[in-house]
C-alpha positions in Angstrom: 4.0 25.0 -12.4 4.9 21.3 -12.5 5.1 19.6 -8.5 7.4 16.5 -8.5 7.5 14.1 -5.6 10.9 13.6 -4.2 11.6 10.1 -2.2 12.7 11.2 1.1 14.3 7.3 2.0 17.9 6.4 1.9 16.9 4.7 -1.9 15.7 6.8 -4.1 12.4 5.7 -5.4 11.0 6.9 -8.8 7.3 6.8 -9.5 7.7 4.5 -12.4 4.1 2.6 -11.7 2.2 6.0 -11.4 4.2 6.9 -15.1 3.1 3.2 -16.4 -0.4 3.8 -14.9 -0.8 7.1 -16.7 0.6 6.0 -20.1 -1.7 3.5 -19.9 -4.7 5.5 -19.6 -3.7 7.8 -22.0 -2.5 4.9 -24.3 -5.9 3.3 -24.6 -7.7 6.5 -25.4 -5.5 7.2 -28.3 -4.8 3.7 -29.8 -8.7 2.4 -28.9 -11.1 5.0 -28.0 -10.5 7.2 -31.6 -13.2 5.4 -33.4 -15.3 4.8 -30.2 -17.9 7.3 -32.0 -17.7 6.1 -34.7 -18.6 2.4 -33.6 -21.9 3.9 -31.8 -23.0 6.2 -34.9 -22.7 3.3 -37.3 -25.0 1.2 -34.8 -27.3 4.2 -34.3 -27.7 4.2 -38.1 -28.1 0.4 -38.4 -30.9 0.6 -35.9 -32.8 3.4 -37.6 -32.1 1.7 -41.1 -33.6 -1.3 -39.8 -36.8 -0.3 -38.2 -35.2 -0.9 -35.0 -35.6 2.9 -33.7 -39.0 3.3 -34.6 -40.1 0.0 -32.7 -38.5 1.7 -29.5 -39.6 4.9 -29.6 -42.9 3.6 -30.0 -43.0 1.6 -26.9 -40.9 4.4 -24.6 -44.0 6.8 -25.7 -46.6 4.1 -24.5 -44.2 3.5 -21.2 -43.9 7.6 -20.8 -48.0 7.7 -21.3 -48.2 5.0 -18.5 -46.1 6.8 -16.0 -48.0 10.2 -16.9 -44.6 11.9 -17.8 -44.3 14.1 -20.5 -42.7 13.4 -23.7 -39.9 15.6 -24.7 -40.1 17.5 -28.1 -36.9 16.5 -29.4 -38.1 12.3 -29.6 -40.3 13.6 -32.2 -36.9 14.6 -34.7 -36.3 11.5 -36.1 -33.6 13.4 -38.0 -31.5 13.1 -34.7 -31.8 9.1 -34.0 -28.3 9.7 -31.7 -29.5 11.6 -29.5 -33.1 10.0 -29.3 -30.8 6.6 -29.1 -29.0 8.4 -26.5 -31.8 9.5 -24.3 -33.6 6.2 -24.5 -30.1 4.4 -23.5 -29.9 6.7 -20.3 -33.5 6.1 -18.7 -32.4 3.0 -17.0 -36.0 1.6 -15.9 -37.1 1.4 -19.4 -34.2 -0.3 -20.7 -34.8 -2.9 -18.0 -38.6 -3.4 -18.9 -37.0 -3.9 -22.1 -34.9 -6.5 -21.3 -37.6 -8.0 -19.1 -39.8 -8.3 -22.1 -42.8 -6.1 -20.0 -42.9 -3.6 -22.9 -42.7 -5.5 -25.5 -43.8 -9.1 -24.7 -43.6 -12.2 -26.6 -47.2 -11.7 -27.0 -46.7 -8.7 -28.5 -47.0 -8.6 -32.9 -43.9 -6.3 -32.6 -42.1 -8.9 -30.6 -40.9 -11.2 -33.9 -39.6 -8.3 -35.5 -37.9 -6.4 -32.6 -36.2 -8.8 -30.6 -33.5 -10.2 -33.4 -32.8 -6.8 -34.4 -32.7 -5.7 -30.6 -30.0 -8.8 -30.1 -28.1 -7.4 -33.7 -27.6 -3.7 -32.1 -26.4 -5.1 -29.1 -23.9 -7.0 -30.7 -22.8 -4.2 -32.7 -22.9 -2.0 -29.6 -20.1 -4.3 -27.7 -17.8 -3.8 -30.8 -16.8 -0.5 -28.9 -14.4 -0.4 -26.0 -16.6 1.2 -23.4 -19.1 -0.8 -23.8 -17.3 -4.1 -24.2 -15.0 -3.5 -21.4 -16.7 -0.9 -19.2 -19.2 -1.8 -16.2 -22.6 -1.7 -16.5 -24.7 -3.3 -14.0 -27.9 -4.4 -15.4 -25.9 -6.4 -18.2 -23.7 -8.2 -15.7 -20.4 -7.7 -17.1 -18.7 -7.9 -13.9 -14.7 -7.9 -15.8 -15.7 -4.2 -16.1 -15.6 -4.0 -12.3 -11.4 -4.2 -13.2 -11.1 -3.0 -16.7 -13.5 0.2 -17.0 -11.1 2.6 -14.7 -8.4 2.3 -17.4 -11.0 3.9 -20.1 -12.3 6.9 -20.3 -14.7 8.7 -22.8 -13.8 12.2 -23.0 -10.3 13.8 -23.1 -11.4 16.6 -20.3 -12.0 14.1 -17.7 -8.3 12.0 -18.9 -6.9 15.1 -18.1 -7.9 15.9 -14.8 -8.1 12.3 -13.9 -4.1 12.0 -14.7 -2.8 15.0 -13.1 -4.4 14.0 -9.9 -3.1 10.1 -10.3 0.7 12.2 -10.8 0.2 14.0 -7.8 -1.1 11.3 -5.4 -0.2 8.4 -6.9 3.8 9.4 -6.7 3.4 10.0 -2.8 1.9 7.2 -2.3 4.0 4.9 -4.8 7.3 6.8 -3.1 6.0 6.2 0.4 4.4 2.7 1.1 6.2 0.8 -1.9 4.5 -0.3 -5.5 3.1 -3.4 -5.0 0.8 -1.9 -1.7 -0.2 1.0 -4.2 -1.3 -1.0 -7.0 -3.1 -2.7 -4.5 -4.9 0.3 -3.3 -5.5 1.6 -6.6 -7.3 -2.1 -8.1 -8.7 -2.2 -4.6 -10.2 1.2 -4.5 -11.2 1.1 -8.0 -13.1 -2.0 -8.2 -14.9 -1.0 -4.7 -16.1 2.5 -6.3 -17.3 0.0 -9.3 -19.5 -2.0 -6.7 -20.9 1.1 -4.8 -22.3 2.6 -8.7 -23.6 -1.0 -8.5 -25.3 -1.0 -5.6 -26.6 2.5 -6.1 -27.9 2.1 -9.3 -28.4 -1.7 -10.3 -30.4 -0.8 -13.4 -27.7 1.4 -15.2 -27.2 0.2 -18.6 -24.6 2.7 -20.1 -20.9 1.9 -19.1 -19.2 3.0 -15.7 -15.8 4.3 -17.4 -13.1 6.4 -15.8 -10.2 6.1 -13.0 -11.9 8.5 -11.6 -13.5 6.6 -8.4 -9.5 4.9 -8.2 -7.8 8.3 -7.9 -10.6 9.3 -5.2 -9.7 6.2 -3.2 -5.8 7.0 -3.4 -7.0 10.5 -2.7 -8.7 9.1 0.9 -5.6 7.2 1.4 -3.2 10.0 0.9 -4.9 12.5 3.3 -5.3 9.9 6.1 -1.9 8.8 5.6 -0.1 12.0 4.8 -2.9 14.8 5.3 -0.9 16.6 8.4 2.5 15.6 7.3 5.1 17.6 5.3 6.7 16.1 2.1 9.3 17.0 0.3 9.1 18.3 -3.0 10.5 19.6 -6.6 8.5 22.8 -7.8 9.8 23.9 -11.1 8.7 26.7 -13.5 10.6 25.4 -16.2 13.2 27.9 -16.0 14.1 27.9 -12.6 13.2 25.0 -9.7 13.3 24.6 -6.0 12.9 21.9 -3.8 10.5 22.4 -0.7 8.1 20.8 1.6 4.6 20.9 1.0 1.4 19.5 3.5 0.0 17.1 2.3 -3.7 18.2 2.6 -2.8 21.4 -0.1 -4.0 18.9 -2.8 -7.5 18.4 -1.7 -9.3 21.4 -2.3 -7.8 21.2 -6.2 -8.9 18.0 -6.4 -12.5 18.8 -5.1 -12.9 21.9 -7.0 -11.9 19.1 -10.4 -14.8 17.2 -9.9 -17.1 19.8 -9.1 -16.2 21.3 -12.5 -16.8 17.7 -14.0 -19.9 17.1 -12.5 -21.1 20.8 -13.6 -19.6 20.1 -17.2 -20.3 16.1 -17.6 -23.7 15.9 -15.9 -23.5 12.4 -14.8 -24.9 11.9 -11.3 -25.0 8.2 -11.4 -21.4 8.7 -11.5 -21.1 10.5 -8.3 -21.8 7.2 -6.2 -18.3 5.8 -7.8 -16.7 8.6 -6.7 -17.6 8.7 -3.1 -17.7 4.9 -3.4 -14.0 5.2 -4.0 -13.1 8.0 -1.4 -14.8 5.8 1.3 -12.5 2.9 0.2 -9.7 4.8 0.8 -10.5 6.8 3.8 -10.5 3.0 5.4 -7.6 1.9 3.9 -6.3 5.1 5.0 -7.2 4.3 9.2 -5.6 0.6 8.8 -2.1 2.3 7.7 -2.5 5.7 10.2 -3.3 3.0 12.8 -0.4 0.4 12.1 1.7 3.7 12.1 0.8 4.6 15.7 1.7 1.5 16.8 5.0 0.9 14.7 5.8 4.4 16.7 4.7 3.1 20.0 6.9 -0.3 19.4 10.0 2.4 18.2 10.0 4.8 21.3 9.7 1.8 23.5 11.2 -2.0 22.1 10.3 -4.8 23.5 12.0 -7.1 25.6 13.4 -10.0 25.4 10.7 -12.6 27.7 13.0 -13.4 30.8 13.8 -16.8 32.2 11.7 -18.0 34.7 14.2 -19.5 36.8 15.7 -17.9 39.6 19.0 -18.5 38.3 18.2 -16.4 35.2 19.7 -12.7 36.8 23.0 -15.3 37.9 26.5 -14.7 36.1 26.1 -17.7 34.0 30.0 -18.1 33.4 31.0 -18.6 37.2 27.8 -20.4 37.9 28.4 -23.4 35.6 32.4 -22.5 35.4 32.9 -26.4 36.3 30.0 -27.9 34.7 31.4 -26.3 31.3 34.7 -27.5 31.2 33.9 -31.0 32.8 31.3 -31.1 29.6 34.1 -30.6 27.2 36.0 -34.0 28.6 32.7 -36.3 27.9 32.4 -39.3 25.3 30.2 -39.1 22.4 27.8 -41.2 25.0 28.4 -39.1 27.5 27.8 -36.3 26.0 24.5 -37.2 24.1 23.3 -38.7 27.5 23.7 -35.3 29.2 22.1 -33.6 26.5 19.1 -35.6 26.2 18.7 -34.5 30.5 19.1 -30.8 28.9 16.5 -31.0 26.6 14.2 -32.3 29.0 14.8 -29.6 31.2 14.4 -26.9 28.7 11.2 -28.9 28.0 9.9 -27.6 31.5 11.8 -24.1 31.3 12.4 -23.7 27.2 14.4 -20.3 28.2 16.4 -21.4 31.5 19.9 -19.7 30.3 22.0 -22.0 32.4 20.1 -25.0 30.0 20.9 -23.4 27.3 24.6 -22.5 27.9 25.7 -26.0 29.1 23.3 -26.9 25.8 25.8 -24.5 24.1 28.9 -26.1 25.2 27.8 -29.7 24.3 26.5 -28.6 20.6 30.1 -26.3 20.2 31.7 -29.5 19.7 30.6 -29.4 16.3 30.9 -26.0 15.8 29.9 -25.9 11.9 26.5 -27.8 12.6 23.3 -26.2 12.2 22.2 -27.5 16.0 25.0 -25.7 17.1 24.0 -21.9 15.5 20.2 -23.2 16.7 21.4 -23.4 20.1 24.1 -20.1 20.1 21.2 -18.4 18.7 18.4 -19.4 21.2 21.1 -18.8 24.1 21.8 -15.2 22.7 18.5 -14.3 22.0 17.7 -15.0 26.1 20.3 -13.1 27.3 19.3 -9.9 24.7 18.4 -8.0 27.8 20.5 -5.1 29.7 20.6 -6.5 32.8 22.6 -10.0 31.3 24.4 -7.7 28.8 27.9 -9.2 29.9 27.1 -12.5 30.0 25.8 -12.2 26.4 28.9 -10.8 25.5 31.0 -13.4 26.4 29.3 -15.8 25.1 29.2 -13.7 21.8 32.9 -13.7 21.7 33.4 -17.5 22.4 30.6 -17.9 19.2 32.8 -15.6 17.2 35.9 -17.7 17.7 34.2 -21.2 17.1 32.3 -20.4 14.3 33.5 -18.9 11.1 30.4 -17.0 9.9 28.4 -16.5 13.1 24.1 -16.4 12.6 23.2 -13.8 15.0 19.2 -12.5 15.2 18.3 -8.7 14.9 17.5 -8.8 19.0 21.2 -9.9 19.5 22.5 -7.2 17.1 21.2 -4.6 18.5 22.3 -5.4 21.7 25.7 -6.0 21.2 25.5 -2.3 19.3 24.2 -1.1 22.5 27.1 -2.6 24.6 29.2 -0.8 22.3 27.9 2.2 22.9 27.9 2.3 26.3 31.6 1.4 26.3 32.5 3.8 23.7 33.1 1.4 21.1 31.3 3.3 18.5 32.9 1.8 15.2 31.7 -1.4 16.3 28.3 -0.6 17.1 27.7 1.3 13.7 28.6 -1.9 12.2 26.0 -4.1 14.0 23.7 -1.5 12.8 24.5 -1.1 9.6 24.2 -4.5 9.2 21.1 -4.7 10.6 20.1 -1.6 8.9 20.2 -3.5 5.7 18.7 -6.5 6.5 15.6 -5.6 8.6 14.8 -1.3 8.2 11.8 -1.8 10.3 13.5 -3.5 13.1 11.8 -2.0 16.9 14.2 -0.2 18.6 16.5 0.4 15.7 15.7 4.1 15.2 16.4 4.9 18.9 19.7 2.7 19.5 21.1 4.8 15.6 19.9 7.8 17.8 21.9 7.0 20.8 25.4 6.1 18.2 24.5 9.4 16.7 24.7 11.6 20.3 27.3 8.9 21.4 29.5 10.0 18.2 28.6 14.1 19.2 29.8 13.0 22.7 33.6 12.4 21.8 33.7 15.2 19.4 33.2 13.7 16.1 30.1 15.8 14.9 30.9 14.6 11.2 29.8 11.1 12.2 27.5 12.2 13.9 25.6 14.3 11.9 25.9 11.5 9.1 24.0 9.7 11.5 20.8 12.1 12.5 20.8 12.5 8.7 20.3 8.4 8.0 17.5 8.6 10.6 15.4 11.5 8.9 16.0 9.4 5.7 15.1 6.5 7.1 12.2 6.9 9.1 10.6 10.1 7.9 7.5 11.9 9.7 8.1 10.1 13.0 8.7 11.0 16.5 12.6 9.9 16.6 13.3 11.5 12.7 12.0 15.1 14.3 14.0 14.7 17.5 17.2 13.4 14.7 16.1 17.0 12.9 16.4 18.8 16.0 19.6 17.7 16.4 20.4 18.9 13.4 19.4 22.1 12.9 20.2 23.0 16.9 22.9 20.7 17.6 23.1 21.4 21.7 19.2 21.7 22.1 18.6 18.3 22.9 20.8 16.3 26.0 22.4 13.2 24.7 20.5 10.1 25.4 
């Protein structure tokens, strides 16, 4: 059965980095890794050809009979130099006394004859991907700590690696956006490369895989959709259905994949990458769960707009300074820059004194087109953003309007003036201050709940159409949170919930 991802946003989102991500995985196994074997046995044979086996299986006996271990059977089978090659690649500690020159020091007669040939197989060993671009440790290639999750060394593992990255990696690109998944995937991967580092500092074969990546999307995508429904395509080729699916459903798949790995590719230094990796992403997983909490927090309750400190500030500004305004319209070009020089020193002591800032408005409307002038509209609109000076901000939004061809207004102002709509019934008007704001800032506190209140403002005068349109754009919108499940609600039981 094939599970496809489906974007539930008002932009449809295909997972075309997951797609590139997996073609490229799959690419470099085809195109590069075909003759990977083939590179190793040819340096296997050049090593045995040359004496070079011989020289090292003599000194891994002599380091076996120092550590009283026994010697297996098979190192006696020279007819197999791969595997012996193999074995004596694997044991770590005795590849570093190698390279440390304890086994074989310079002292040694063997020492002249081994160490050019040593440096001439491991030349001919980084002619292979894996080892050239993979990350080993102990030969501190740390470019493999980027490169070695896009390579992997057996087809099984590709596999299993790439249905997992389809699965996750399309929620995650869908939901949070590419350039924050690439992010976690690099992120994720190269951490998992630094844990197998840290674990095991002698390792000499190559790291290779995504496979410590996909755990850390893995960790990401339970913390950040674990609990949570998505929706989702499931097709059987001949029929298909769309559905919603918990997120969690893919974990035990994915656990009972590398168990079968691990039982399969007995590779236990490979383990600390993966758990490496799913640590990564657990915390990456808690910094986005967290900022969600509080992005829900700041949605069910917006902040306000910091209110003047003058006592003045709850006064009618338009019959307070009624006489001051118009007398300000009949001033010189001295006059006027005179009196707004006392403004500014004024707003110096009280920067958000609203009766400042209108009679700073009236001087600066004289040049209507002027940047100072939008500066000053849009600081004066901005303070009175608050319900309680909701007419005031009104009128001053009209007199803007009429001065100014294109006016600037701030998302606070917007939303706002959508609510004063609201609340008079005005509800063509307020869908356009949202839509507008919509567009240019999604995220916006205090959007979701004022599209909320058009929506059961549009079901309050009988025009469910509208109104529905409108729960819908919230689900869409803002998906998994608080106001999306009330906008559902509404929805599905359209009198269940009083209109706010």
């Amino acid at each position: 059965m094939l599970i496809i991802p489906v974007s539930d946003g008002p932009q449809r989102r295909f997972p075309c980095l997951t797609i590139f991500l997996i073609m490229l995985n799959i690419g470099i196994f085809i195109y590069f890794q075909h003759s990977e074997q083939q590179k190793y046995m040819q340096a296997v044979s050049w090593a045995r050809s040359s004496g070079l086996l011989e020289i090292e299986l003599e000194a891994y006996q002599e380091y076996l009979q120092r550590r009283h271990a026994a010697i297996p059977d098979f190192l006696y089978d020279t007819k197999k130099p791969a595997a012996i090659f193999q074995h004596l690649i694997q044991d770590d500690q005795f590849q570093s006394a190698l390279r440390q020159q304890i086994l074989i020091p310079p002292a040694d007669p063997r020492f002249a004859d081994w160490s050019p040939k040593r440096k001439i197989f491991e030349e001919r060993l980084n002619q292979s991907l894996s080892y050239r671009f993979g990350y080993s440790p102990a030969r501190k290639k740390y470019l493999g700590i980027a490169t070695y999750m896009f390579i992997h060394h057996d087809i099984i593992p590709l596999v299993g690696n790439m249905v997992f990255l389809w699965f996750v990696g399309s929620w995650i690109e869908i939901g949070i956006g590419r350039i924050l998944y690439l992010g976690i995937y690099l992120i994720t991967g190269a951490f998992s490369g630094l844990a197998f580092g840290f674990i095991h500092p002698l390792s000499q074969g190559p790291l290779l895989g995504a496979t410590g990546a996909i755990a850390g999307l893995m960790g990401t995508y339970l913390l950040v959709y674990g609990d949570k429904r998505s929706n989702a395509l499931c097709s059987l080729g001949f029929c298909s259905r769309r559905t919603t699916v918990f997120g969690w459903f893919l974990f035990p798949f994915w656990v009972s994949k590398e168990v079968y790995l691990v039982a399969n590719f007995p590779d236990t230094q490979a383990v600390a990458a993966l758990i490496g990796g799913l640590l990564a992403g657990i915390s990456i997983g808690l910094i986005f769960r967290t900022n969600e909490k509080k992005q829900a927090g700041r949605e069910e309750n917006p902040p306000k707009p910091q209110e003047a400190t003058s006592p003045a500030a709850t006064q009618s500004i338009p019959l307070l300074l009624k006489q001051d305004l118009q007398a300000s319209n009949n001033l010189s070009d001295k006059e006027a820059a005179d009196l707004r020089e006392k403004i500014l020193v004024a707003l110096q002591k009280e920067p958000n004194n609203p009766n400042e800032l209108a009679r700073l408005f009236h001087l600066d409307k004289r040049n209507p087109e002027s940047d100072q002038f939008h500066k000053t509209a849009g600081k004066l609109l901005r303070q009175l953003a608050a319900p309680e000076t909701y007419q005031d901000l009104y009128t001053y939004f009209k007199e803007y309007k009429e001065v100014s061809r294109i006016p600037r207004l701030q998302p606070s102002v917007m939303l706002a003036l959508a609510e004063i709509h609201i609340r008079s019934g005005e509800t063509a008007r307020a869908a356009r201050f949202l839509l507008l704001l919509l567009k240019q800032r999604p995220q916006y506190p205090g959007l979701p709940s004022c599209l909320f209140r058009l929506g059961s403002a549009y079901r309050k005068q009988g025009k469910e159409e509208r109104a529905k349109k409108c729960f819908q754009l919230i689900c869409k919108q803002y998906p998994r949170t608080i106001i999306s499940q009330q906008a559902e609600e509404m929805l599905t039981s359209p009198y269940s919930i009083a209109v706010r």
